[in-house]
Chimera marker file (.cmm) of the C-alpha trace (Angstrom):
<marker_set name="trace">
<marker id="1" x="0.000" y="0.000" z="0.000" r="1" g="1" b="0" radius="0.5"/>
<marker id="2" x="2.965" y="2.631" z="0.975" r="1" g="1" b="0" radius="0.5"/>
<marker id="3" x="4.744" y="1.763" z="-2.245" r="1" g="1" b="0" radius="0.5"/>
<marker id="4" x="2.086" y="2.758" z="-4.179" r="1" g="1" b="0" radius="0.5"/>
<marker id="5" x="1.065" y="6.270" z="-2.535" r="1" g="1" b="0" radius="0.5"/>
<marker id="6" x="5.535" y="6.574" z="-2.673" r="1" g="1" b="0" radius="0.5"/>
<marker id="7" x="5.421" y="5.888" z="-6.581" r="1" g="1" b="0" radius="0.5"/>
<marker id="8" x="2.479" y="8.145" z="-6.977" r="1" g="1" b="0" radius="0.5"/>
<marker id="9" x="3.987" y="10.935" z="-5.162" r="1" g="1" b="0" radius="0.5"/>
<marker id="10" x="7.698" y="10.700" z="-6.519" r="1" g="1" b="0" radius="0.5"/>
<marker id="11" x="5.490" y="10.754" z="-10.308" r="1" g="1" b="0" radius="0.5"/>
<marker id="12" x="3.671" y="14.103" z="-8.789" r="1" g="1" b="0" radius="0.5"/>
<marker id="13" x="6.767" y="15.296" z="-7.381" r="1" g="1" b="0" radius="0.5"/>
<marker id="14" x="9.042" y="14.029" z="-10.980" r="1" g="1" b="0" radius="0.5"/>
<marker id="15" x="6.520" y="15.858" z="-13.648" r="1" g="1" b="0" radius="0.5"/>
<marker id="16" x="6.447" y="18.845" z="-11.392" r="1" g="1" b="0" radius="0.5"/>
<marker id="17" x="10.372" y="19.279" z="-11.004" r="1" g="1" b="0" radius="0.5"/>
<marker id="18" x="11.431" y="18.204" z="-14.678" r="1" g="1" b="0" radius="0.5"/>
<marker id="19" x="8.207" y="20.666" z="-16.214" r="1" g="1" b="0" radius="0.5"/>
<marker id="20" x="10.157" y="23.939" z="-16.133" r="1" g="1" b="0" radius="0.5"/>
<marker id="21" x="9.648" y="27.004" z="-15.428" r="1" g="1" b="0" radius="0.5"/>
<marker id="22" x="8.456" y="30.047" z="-17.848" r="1" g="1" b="0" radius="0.5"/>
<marker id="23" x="9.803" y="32.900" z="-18.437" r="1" g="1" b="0" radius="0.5"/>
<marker id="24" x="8.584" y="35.787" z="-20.471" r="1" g="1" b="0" radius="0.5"/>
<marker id="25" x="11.651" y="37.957" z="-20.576" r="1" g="1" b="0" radius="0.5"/>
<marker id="26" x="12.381" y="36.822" z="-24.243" r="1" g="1" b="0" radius="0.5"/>
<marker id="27" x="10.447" y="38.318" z="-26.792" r="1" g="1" b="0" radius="0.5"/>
<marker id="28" x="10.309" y="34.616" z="-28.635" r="1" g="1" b="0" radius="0.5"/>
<marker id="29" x="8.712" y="33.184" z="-25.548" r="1" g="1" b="0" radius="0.5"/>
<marker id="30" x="5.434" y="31.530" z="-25.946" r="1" g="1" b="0" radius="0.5"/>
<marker id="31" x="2.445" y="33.029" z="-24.711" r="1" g="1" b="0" radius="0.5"/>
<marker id="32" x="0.851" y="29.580" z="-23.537" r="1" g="1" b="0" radius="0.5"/>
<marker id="33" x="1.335" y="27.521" z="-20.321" r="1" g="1" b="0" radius="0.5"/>
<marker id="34" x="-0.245" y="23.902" z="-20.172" r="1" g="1" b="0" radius="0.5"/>
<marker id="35" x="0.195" y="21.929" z="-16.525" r="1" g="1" b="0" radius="0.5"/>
<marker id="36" x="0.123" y="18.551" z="-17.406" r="1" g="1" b="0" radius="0.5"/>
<marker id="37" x="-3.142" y="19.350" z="-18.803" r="1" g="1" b="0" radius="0.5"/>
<marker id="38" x="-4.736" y="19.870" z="-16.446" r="1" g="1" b="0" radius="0.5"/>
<marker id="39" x="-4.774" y="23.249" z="-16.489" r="1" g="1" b="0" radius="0.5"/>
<marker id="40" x="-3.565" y="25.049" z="-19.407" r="1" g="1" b="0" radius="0.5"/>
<marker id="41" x="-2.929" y="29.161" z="-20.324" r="1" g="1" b="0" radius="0.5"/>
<marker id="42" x="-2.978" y="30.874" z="-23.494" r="1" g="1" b="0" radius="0.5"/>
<marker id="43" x="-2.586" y="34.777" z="-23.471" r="1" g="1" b="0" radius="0.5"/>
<marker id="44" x="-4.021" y="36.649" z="-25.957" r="1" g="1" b="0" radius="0.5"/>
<marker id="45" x="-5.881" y="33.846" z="-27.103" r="1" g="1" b="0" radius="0.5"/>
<marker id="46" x="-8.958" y="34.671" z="-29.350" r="1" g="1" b="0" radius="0.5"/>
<marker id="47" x="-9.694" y="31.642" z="-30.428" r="1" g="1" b="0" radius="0.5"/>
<marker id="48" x="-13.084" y="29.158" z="-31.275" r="1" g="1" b="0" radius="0.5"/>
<marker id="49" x="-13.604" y="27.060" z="-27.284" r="1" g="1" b="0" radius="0.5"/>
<marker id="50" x="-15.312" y="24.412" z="-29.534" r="1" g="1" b="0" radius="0.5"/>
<marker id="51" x="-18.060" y="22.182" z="-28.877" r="1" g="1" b="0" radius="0.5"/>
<marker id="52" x="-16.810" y="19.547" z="-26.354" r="1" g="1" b="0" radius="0.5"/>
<marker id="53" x="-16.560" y="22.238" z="-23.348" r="1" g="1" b="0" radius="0.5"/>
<marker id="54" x="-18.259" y="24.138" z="-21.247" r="1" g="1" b="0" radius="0.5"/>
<marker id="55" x="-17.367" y="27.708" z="-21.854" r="1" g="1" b="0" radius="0.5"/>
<marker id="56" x="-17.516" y="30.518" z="-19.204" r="1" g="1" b="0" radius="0.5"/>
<marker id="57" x="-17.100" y="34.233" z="-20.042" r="1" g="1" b="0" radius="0.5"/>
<marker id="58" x="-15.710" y="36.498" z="-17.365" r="1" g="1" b="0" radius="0.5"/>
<marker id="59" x="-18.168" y="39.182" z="-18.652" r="1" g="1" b="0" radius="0.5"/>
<marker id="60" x="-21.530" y="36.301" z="-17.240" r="1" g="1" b="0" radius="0.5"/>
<marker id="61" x="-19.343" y="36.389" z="-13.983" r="1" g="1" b="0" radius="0.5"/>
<marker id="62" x="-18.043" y="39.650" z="-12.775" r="1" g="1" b="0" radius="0.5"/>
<marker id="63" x="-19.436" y="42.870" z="-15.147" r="1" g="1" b="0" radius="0.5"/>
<marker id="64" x="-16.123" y="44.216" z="-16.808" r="1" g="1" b="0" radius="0.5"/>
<marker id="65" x="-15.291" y="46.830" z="-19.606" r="1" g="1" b="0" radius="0.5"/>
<marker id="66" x="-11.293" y="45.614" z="-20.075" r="1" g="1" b="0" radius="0.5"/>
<marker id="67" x="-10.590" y="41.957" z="-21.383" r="1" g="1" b="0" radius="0.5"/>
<marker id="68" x="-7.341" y="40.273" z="-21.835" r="1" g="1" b="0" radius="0.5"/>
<marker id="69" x="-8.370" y="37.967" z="-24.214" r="1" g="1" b="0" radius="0.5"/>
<marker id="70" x="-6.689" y="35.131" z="-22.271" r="1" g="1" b="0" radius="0.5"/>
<marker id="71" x="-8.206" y="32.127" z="-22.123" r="1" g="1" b="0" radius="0.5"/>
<marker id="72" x="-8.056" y="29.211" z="-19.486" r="1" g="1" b="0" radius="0.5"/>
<marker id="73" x="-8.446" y="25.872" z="-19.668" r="1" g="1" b="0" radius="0.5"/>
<marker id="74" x="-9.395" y="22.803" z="-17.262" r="1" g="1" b="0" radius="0.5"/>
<marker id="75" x="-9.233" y="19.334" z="-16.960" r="1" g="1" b="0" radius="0.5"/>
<marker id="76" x="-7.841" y="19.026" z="-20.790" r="1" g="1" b="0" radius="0.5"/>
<marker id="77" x="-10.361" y="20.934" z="-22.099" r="1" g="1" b="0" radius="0.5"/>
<marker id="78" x="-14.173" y="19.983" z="-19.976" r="1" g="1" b="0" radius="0.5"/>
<marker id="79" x="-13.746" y="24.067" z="-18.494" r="1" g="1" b="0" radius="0.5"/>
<marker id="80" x="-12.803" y="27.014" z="-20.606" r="1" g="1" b="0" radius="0.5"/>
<marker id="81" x="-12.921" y="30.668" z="-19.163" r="1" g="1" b="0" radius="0.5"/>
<marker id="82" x="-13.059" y="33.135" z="-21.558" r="1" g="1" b="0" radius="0.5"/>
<marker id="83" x="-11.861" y="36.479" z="-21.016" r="1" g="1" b="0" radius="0.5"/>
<marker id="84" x="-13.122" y="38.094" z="-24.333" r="1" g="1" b="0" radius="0.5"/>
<link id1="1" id2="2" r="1" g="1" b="0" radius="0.2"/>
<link id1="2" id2="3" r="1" g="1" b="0" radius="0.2"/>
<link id1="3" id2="4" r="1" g="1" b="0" radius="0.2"/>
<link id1="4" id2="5" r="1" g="1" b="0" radius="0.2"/>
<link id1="5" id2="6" r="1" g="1" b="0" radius="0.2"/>
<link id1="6" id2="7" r="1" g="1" b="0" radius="0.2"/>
<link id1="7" id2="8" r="1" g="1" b="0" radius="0.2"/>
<link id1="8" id2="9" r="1" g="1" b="0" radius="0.2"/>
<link id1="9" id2="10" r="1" g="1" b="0" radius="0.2"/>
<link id1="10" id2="11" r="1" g="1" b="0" radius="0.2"/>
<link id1="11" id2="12" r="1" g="1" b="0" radius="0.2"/>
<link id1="12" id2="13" r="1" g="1" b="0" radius="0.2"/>
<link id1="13" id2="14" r="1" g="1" b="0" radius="0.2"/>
<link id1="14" id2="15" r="1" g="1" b="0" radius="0.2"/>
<link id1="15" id2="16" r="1" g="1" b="0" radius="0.2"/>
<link id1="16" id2="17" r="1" g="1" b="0" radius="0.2"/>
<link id1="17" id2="18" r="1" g="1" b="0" radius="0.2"/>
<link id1="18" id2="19" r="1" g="1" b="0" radius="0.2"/>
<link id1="19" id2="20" r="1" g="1" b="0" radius="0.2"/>
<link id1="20" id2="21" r="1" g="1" b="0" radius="0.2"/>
<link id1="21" id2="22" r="1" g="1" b="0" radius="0.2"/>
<link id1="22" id2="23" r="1" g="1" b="0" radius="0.2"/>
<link id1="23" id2="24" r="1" g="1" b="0" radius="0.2"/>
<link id1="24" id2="25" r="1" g="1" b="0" radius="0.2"/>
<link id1="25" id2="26" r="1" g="1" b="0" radius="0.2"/>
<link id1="26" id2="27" r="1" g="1" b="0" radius="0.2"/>
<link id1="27" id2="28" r="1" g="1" b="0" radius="0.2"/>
<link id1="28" id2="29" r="1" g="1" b="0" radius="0.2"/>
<link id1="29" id2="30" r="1" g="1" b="0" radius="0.2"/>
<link id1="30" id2="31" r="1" g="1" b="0" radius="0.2"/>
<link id1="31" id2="32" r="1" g="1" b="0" radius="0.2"/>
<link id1="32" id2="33" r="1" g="1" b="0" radius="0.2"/>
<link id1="33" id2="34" r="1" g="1" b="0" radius="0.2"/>
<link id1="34" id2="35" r="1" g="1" b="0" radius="0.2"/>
<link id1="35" id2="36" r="1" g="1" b="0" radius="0.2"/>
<link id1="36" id2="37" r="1" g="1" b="0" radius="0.2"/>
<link id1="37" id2="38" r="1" g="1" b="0" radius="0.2"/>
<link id1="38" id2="39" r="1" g="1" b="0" radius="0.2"/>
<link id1="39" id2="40" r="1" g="1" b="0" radius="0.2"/>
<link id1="40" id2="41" r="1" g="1" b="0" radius="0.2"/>
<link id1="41" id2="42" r="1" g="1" b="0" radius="0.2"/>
<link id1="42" id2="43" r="1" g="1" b="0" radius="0.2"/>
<link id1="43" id2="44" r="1" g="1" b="0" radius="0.2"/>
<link id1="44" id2="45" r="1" g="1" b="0" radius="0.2"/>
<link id1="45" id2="46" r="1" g="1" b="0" radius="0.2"/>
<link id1="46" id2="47" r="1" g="1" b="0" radius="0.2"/>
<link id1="47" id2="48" r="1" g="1" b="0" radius="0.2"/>
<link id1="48" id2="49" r="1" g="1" b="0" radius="0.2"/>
<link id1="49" id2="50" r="1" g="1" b="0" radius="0.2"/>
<link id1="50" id2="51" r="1" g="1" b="0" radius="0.2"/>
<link id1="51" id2="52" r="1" g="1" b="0" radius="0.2"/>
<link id1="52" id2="53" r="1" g="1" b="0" radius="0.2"/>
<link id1="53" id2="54" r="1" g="1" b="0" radius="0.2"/>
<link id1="54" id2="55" r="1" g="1" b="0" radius="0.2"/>
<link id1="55" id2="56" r="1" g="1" b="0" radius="0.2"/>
<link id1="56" id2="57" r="1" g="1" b="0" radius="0.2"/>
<link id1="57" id2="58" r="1" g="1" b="0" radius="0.2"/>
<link id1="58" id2="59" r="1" g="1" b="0" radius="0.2"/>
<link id1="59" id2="60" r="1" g="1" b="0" radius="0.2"/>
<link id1="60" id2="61" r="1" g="1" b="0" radius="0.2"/>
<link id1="61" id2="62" r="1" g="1" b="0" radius="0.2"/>
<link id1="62" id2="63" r="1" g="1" b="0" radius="0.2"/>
<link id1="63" id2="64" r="1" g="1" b="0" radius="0.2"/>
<link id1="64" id2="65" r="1" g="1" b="0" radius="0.2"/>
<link id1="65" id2="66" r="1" g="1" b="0" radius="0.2"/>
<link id1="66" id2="67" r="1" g="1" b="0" radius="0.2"/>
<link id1="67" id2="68" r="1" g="1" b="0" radius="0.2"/>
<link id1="68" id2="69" r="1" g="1" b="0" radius="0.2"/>
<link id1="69" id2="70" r="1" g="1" b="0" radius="0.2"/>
<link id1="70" id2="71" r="1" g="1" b="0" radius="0.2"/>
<link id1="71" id2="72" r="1" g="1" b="0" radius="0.2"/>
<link id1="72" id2="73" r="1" g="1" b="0" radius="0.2"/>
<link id1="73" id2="74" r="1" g="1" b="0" radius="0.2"/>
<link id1="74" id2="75" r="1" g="1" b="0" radius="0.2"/>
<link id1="75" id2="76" r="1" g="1" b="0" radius="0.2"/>
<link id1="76" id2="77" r="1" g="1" b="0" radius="0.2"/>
<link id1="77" id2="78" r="1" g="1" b="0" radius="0.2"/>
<link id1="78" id2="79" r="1" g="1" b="0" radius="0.2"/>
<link id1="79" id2="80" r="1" g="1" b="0" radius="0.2"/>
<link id1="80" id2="81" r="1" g="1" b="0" radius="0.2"/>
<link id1="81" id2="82" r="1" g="1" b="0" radius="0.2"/>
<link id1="82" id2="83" r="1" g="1" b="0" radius="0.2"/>
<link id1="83" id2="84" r="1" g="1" b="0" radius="0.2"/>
</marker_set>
């Protein structure tokens, strides 16, 4: 039972060490993020959601005059927020 919940957590612990860190100070860096899928980032992004997802705008949420355009998605894809 413990080597299972250790394997598990050194996988966790593997993927989140060896994934990298970003960092926007070149002007050829990429403008998304993606987190094991799980949750994934794209700035700027004013793109089609598509059908298999349930979209959210910020505007249904929280009334707002100044979008990003950014666009966030969960659980490889099932959640999109939409900040346009």
């Amino acid at each position: 039972m413990y080597s299972k919940i250790i394997s598990l957590l050194a996988v966790v612990v593997a993927s989140i060490v060896l994934s990298g860190c970003e960092s926007n100070s070149s002007p050829m860096a990429d403008n998304n993020t993606n987190i094991l899928g799980i949750v994934k980032i794209e700035k700027g992004s004013y793109g089609h959601t598509g059908r298999n997802t349930v979209p959210v705008n910020t505007d249904e949420v929280v009334a707002r005059t100044d979008f990003s355009g950014d666009k966030y998605t969960f659980l490889w894809g099932l959640i999109t927020i939409k900040d346009y």
